[in-house]
C-alpha positions as CSV (number, residue, x, y, z in Angstrom):
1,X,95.4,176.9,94.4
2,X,92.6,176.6,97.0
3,X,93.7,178.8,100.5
4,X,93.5,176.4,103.0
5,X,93.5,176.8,106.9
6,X,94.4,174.4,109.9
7,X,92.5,175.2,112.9
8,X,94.5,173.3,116.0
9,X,97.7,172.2,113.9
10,X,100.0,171.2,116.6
11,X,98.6,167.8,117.2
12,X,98.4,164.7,115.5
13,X,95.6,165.0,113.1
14,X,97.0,168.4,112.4
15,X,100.8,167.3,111.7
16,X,99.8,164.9,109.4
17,X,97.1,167.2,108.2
18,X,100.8,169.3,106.9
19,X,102.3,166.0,105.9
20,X,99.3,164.7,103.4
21,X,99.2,168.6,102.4
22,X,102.7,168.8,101.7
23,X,102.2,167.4,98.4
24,X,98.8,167.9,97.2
25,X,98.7,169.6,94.1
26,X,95.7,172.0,94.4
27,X,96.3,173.2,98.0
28,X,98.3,176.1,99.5
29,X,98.3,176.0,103.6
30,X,98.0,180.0,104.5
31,X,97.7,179.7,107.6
32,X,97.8,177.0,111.0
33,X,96.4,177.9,114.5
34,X,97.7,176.9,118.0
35,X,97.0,178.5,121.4
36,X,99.8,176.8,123.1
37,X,102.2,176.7,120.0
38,X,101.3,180.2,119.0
39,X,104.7,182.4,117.6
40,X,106.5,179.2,117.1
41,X,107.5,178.3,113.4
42,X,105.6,174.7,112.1
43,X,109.3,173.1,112.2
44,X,109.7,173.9,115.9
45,X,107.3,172.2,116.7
46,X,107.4,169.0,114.0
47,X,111.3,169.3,112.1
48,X,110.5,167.0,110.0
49,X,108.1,169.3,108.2
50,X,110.9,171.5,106.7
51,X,108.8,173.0,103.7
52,X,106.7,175.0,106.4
53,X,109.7,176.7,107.9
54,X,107.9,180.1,106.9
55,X,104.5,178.9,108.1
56,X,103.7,180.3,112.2
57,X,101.1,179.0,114.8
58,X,99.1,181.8,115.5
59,X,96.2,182.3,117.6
60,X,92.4,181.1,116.3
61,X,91.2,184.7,116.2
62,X,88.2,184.1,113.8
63,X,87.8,187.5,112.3
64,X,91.5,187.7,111.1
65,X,91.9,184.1,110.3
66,X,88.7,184.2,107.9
67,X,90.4,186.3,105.5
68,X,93.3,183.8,105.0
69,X,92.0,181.0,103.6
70,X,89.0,179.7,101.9
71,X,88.4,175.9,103.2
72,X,89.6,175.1,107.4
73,X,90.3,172.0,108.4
74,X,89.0,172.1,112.2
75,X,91.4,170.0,114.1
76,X,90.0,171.3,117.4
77,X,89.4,168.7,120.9
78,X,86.0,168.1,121.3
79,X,83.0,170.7,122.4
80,X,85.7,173.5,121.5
81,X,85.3,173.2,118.1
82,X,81.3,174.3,117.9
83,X,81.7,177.7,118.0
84,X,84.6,178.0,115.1
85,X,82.8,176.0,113.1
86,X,79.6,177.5,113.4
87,X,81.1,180.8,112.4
88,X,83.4,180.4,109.6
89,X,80.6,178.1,108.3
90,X,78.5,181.0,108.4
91,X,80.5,183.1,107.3
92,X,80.1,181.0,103.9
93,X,83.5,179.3,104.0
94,X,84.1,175.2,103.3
95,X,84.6,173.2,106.7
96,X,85.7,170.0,107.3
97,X,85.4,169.7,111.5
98,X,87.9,166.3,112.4
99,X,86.0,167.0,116.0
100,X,83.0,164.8,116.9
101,X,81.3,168.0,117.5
102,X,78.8,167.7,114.2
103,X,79.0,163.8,113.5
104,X,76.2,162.9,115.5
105,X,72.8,164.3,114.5
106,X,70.7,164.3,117.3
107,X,71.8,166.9,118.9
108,X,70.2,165.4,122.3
109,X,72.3,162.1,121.9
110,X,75.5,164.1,121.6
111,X,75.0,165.8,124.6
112,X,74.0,163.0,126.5
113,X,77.2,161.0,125.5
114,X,79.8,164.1,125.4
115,X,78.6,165.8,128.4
116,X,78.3,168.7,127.1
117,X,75.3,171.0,125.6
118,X,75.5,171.6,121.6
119,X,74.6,174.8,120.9
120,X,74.7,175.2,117.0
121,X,71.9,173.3,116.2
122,X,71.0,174.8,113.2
123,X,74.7,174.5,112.0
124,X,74.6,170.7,113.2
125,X,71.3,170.2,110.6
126,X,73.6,171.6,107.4
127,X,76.6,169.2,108.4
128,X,77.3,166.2,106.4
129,X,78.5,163.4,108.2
130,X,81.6,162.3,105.9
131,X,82.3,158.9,105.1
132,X,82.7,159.0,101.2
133,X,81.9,155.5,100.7
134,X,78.4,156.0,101.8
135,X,77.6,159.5,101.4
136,X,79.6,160.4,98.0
137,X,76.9,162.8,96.4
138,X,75.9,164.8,99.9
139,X,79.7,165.6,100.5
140,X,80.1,166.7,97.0
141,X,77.2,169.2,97.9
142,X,78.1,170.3,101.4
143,X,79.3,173.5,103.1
144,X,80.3,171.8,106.2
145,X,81.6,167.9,106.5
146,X,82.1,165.9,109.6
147,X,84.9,163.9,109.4
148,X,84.3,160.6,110.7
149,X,86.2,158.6,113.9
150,X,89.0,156.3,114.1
151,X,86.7,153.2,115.5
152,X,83.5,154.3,113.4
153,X,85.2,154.4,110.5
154,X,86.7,150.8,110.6
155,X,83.6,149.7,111.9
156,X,81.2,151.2,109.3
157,X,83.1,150.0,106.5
158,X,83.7,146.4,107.5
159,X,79.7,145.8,108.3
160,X,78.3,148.1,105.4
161,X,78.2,145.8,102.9
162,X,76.8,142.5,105.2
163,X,74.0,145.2,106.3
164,X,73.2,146.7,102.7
165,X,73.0,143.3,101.5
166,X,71.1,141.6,104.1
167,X,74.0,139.4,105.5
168,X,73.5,139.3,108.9
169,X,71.1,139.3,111.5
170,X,71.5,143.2,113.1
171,X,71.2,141.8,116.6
172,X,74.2,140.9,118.7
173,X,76.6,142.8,116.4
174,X,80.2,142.8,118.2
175,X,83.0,145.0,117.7
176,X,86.5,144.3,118.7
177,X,88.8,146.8,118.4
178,X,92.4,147.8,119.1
179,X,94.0,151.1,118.5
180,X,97.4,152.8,119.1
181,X,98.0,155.2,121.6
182,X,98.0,158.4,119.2
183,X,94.5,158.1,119.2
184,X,93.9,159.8,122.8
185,X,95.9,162.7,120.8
186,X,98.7,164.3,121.5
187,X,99.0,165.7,125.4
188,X,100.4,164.7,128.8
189,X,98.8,162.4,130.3
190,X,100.3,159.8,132.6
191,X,97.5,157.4,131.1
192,X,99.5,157.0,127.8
193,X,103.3,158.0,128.9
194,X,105.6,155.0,127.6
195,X,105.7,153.3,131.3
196,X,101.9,153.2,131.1
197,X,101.4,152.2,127.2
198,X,104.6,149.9,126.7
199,X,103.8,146.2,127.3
200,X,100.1,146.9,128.4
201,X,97.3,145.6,126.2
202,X,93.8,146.6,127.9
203,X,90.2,147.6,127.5
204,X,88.6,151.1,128.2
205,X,85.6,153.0,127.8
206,X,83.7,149.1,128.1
207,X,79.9,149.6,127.0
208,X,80.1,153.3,127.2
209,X,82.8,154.7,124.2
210,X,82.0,157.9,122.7
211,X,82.4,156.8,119.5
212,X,79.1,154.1,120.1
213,X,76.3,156.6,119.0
214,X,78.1,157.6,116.0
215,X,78.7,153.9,114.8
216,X,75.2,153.0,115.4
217,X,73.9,156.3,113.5
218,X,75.1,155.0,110.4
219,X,74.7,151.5,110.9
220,X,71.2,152.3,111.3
221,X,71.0,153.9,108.3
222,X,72.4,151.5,106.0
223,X,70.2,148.9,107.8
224,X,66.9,151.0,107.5
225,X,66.2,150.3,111.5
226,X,67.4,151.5,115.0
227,X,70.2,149.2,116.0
228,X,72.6,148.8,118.4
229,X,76.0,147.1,119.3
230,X,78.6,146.1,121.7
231,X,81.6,147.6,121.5
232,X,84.6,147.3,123.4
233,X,88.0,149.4,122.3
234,X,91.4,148.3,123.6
235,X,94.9,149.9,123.7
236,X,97.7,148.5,122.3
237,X,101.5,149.5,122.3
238,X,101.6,150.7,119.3
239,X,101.9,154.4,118.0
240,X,99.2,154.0,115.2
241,X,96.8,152.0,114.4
242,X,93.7,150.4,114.6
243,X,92.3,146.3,114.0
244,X,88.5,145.7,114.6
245,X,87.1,142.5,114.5
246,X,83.9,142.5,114.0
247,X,81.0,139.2,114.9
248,X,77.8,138.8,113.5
249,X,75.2,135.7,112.7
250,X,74.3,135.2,109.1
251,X,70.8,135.2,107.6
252,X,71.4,132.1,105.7
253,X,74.6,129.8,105.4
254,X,77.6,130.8,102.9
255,X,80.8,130.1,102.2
256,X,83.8,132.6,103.0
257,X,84.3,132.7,99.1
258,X,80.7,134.6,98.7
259,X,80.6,136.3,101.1
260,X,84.2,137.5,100.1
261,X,82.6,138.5,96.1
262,X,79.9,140.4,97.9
263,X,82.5,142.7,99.3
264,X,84.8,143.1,96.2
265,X,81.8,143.8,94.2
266,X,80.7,146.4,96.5
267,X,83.5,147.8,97.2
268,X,85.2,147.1,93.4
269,X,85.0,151.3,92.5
270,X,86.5,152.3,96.3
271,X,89.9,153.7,96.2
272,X,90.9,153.5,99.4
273,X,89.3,150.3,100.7
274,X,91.0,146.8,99.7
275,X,89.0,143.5,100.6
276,X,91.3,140.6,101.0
277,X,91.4,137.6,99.2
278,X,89.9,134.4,101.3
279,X,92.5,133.5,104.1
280,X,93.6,136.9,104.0
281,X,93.4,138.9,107.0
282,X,94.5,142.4,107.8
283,X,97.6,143.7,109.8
284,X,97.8,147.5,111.1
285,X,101.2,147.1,110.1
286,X,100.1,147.1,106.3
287,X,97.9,150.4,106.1
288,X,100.3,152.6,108.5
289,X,101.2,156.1,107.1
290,X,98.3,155.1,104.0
291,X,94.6,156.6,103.6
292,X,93.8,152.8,103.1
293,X,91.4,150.5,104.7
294,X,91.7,146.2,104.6
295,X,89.0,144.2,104.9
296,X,89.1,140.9,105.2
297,X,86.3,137.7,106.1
298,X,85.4,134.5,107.3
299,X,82.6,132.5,107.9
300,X,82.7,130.4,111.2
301,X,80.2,127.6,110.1
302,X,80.0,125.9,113.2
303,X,78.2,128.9,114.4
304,X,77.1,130.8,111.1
305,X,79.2,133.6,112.3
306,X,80.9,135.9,109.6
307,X,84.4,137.4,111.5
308,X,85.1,140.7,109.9
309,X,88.2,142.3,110.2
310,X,89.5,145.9,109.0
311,X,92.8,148.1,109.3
312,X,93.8,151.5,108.7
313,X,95.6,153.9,110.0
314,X,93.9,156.0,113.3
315,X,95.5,159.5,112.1
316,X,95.0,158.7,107.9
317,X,91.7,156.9,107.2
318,X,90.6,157.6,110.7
319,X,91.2,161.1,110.3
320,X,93.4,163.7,108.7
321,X,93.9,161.2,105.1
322,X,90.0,161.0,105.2
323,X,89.7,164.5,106.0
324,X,91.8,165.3,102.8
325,X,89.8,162.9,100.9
326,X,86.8,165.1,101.9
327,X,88.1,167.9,101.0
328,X,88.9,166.2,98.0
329,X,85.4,165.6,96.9
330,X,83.9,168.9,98.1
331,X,86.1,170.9,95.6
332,X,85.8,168.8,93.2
333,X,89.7,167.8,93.1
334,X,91.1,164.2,91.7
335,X,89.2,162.0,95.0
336,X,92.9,160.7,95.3
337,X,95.1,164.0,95.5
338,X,97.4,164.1,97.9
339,X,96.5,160.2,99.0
340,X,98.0,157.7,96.9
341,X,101.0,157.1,98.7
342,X,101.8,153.5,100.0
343,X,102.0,152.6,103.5
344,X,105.4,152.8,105.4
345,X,107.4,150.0,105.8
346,X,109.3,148.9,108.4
């Protein structure tokens, strides 16, 4: 059984960190970290977890929490989680960090857009930025993953294969997209309180998101030149969640039915990403509680646009499911351990 640590497992990403966990067959938790939950027993804090009535938040002190496991999951806010990182990387342990602390490579574009200096540049250049789909064989090799965002990773996976295969023109991409509130994690703020949240639908972070750089990083990649995007996120009242639609021109003209076959082909050997069959669309509804992503397509031929639209869930996909599926790959464990279940319904 692989020893397995959650740094910062009194939030969201960390709970269902436990949850996916729960199950997996390879994986013993050994120990979970919380500075403000710190003495309290794991069902104190989430009941529902009853199988971790023995486990106890303790402190993040590095030096004794090494010795406990032998993979961390760093479920750490942002900027805090460079240091931890750094060290139990160093220290020669497995890290997946579900911070954006070492998703973005240029460690001057990360500071410009989080505000904050990055100071573990040599750790940074060793990370692996972890989207399986498009970086299989580097995770399998890697020390230290960085689990992608919520919004990148819809994003990234509804335009990869219109970019790989020369689909659309890479100028004037816009992204849509719509998340729950658990996605601004799980604190007091008066921002996302129930008066706040419920029957509110609205835009934030308009032309300046944090999650921008790390979108157009890969984008860029896959297209073989610098681009960039609009992107616009949006709250929603809904707990989880996230629906991006996604416009861009076309090269050429097609019909919704090719453009449909280019993405099942691509994406025919991907476990956890299902493109819809023509006049299918996505609803969050149908991937919540599941590691899965939707995609589905159409081609607006009165304006050679292709619409692209993906779901998944903010805390699975878009974090602690992916995370798993990361670890997953690094250990060489079954990709799907620990993932396969359905999504909830209701």
């Amino acid at each position: 059984m692989l020893k397995t640590a959650i740094c910062g497992g009194s939030g969201y990403t960390g709970a269902e960190l436990l949850r996916i966990l729960l199950l997996h067959p390879e994986v013993e938790i050994t120990a979970v970290t919380s500075e403000k939950s710190a003495g309290k027993r794991v069902t104190d804090i989430f009941p529902h977890l009853k199988r971790y009535a023995h486990l106890i938040y303790e402190p993040l002190a590095k030096e004794k929490v090494l010795k406990k496991a032998d993979l961390f999951f760093m479920a750490l806010p942002h900027a805090a989680s460079q240091e931890a990182v750094d060290y139990f990387f160093r220290k020669g342990k497995k890290v997946v960090d579900l911070s954006a602390d070492y998703r973005i490579a240029d460690a001057a574009v990360y500071e410009e857009w989080y505000k904050t200096p990055h100071n573990y540049k040599e750790t940074l250049e060793g990370a692996v930025y972890g989207l399986p789909e498009l970086h299989r064989e580097r995770i399998e090799k890697a020390g230290l993953v960085a689990n992608p965002g919520c919004y990148p990773t819809s994003t990234i996976l509804g335009l990869y294969p219109a970019l790989k295969e020369g689909i659309i023109n890479t100028e004037n991409i816009i992204v849509d997209s719509k998340s729950g509130a658990s996605g601004a994690g799980r604190k007091a703020d008066t921002a996302f309180s129930y008066c706040e949240v419920n029957d509110g639908f609205k835009a934030y972070g308009i032309a300046a998101h944090r999650h921008t750089p790390e979108i157009e990083q890969e984008l860029s990649g896959i297209a073989g030149k610098k681009l960039t995007i609009d992107f616009t996120p949006h709250l929603v009242p809904m707990d989880r969640g996230i629906l991006s639609t996604i416009y861009a021109k076309m090269m050429k003209k097609a019909e919704t039915a090719d453009i449909v076959s280019i993405y099942k082909g691509l994406y025919a050997s991907e476990p956890f990403v299902n493109v819809l069959d023509e006049n299918i669309f996505p609803n969050a509804k149908n991937v919540r509680g599941s590691n899965y992503c939707e995609i589905g397509l159409k081609v607006n031929k009165r304006t050679n646009t292709v619409i692209i639209v993906s779901a998944l869930d903010n805390l699975v996909k878009g974090a602690s499911g992916q995370a798993v599926q990361n670890m997953n790959i690094m250990m060489g464990f079954k990709e799907t351990a620990g993932l396969e279940a359905p999504a909830l319904f209701p």
